[in-house]
N, C-alpha and C positions, 0 to 999 in steps of 0.2 A: 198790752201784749196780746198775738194773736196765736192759737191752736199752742196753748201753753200745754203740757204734761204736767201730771202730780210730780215725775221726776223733776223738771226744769223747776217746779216750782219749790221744792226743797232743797234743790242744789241751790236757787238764789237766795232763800233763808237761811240755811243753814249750812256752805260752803266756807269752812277757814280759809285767811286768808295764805297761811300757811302751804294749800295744798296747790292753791296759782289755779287757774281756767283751764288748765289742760287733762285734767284727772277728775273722775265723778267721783262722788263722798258715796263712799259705801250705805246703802239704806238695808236695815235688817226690819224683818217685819212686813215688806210693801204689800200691796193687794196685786191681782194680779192686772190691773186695770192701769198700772202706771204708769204706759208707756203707748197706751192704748187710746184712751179715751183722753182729746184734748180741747182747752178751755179759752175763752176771751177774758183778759181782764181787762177791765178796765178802772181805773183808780186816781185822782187824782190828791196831790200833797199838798200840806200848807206850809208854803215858802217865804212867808213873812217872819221866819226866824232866820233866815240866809239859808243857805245850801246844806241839804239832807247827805249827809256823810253815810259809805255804804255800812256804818253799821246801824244807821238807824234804818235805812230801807231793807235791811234784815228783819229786824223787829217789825218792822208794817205790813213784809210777806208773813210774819209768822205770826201775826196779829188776823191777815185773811183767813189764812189754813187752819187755824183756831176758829175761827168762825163759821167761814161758807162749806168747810169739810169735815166739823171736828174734830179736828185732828188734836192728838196726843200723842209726843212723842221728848225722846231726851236724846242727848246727845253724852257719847259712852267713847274710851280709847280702849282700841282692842289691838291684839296681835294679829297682823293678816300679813298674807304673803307679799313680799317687797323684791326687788334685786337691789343688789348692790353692784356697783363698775368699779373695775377693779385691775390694776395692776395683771398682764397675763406674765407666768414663769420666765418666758421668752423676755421679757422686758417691753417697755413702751416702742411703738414704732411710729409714732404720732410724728409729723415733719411740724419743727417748730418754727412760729412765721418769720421772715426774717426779717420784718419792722416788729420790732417789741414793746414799743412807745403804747399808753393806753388810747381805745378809744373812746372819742369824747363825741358823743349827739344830744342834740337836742334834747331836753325832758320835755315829755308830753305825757299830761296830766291825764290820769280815767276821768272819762263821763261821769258826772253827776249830777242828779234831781235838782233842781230848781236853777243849774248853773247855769249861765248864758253860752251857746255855743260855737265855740272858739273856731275858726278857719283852719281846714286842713294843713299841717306844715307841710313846709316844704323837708322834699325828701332826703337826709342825712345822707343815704350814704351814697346817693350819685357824684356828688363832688368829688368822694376819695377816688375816683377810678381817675387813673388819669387821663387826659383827654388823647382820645384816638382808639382808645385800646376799650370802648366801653362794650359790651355784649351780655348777653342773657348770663345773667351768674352760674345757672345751670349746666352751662356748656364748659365742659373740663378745660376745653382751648381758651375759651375766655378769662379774664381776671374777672373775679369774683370782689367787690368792695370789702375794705376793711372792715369787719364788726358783721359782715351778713353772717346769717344762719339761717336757712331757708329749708323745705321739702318739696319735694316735687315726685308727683304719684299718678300712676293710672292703675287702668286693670292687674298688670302683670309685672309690672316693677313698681319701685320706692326710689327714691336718691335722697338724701340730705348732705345739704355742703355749710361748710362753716371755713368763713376767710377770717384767721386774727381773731379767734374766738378762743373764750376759757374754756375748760371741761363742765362746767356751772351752765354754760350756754348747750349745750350738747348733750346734758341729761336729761332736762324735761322736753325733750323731743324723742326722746328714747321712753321717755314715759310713756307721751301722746301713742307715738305707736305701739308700743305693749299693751298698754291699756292695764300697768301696775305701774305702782311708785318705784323710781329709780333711782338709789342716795348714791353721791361721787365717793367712795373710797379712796382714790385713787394716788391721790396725796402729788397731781400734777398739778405744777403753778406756770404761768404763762400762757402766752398764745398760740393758737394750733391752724394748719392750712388741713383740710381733711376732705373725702368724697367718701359717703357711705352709700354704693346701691344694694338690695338686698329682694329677697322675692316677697308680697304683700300674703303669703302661703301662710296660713296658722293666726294671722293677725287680727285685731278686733279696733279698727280704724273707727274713728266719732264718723257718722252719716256713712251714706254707700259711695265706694269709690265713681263716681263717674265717666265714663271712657273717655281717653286724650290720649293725643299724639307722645310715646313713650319720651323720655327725658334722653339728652344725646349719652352714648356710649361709648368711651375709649379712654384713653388713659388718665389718669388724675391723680392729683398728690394725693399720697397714702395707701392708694390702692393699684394692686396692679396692673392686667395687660383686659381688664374685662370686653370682650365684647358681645354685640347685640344674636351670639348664635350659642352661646356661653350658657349655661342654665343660673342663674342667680343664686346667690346662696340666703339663707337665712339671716333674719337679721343678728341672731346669736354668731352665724359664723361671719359674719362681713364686720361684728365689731372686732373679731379677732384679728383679723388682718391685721388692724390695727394696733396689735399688740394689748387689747384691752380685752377684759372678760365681764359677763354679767351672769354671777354668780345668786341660785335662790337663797331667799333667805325671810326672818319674818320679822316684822317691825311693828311699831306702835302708830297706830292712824286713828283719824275722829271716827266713829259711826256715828248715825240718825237712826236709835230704835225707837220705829213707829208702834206704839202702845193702841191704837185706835186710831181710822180711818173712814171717813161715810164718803161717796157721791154727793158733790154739794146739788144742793134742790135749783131747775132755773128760775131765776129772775121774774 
């Protein structure tokens, strides 16, 4: 790996799987050099015992960071701030989809160390569109395929669309963009058609937004009459629309207390 961070490199150590790719493991203790200063690894595995499972290539980053950094650290469950989503007073306003049958795609396996590298699949959910009607999922006038959940961002707006999607699919994108853990309270079962746009205002988005052409604007299931001279609401008020709320609150997560950290020496 290349211009690696001591961050990257303890989120791939010591990442539960629990908390899925879209949310950093809180680190207590960092230097302030961990997001600063970035490294080459390079490492090779011995694959003569078949394919290294990602919990042993956990133990082999924290076999390096033990080494080239001495690092010391343990891992701890503490109370930190979470939301919860949540049922709003008003009731749900969620449009429920009106094919309820589940969706079935392919299983596509993670990447793994020593595994042979399997041929991109082909794409699940172009098929469900039916034909004539296929278009950018993003565009409210368009049909959207069953099972997508998608984002779409620039500078100055957010969208997230979900066609025939659970609540389960719709929270850890609500994480992504908060940038805290997001648990379903909700106690909604079935499929949902939904458009969230909302303003990127307050947010703490993984890497810097990039400029792009804004996501189209006008009307869409679940929301109402938005358009592009409208000032955007927050992502707290655009879930309500919705009929859903995301309420603070504090929960139990893993931390990474770093006990000891060096500069590893080069090569």
């Amino acid at each position: 790996m290349r211009g690696a961070t001591l961050r990257f490199l303890l989120q791939t150590a010591f990442l539960p799987q629990t908390i899925g790719p879209v949310l950093q493991l809180q680190i207590i203790g960092a230097p302030a050099w961990i997001d600063s200063n970035q490294y080459d690894v390079q490492a090779t595995a011995d694959c003569s015992g078949g394919v290294i499972s990602r919990e042993q290539l956990q133990l082999m980053v924290q076999s390096l960071l033990e080494d080239r950094f001495q690092l010391k650290a343990h891992l701890e469950t503490r109370d930190l701030p979470v939301y919860n989503l949540v049922v709003a007073k008003e009731g749900s306003r969620l449009k429920r989809s009106e094919d309820q049958t589940p969706v079935v795609r392919p299983q596509v396996a993670a990447p793994q160390v020593c595994a042979p590298v399997p041929p991109p699949p082909a794409n699940p959910l172009t098929p469900l569109i039916p034909p004539g009607q296929r278009g950018s999922p993003f565009d409210p006038n368009s049909l959207a395929p069953r099972g997508f959940m998608g984002a779409m961002f620039s500078q100055s707006r957010y969208m997230l669309r979900g066609s025939a999607v659970s609540i389960s699919n719709l929270v850890p994108m609500l994480s992504q963009q908060i940038g805290r853990p997001v648990f379903d309270k909700t106690n909604l079962e079935g499929l949902y058609d939904f458009v969230l746009r909302f303003s990127p205002e307050g947010l703490s988005p993984f890497g810097a937004v990039p400029p792009a052409a804004p996501p189209p604007i006008g009307p869409g299931p679940g929301v109402g009459t938005t358009t592009a001279a409208e000032p955007l609401p927050s992502v707290f008020t655009a879930v309500q629309e919705l009929g859903l709320k995301l309420e603070s609150a504090k929960g139990p997560l893993p931390v990474v207390v770093i006990d000891s950290v060096q500069k590893p020496t080069e090569n």
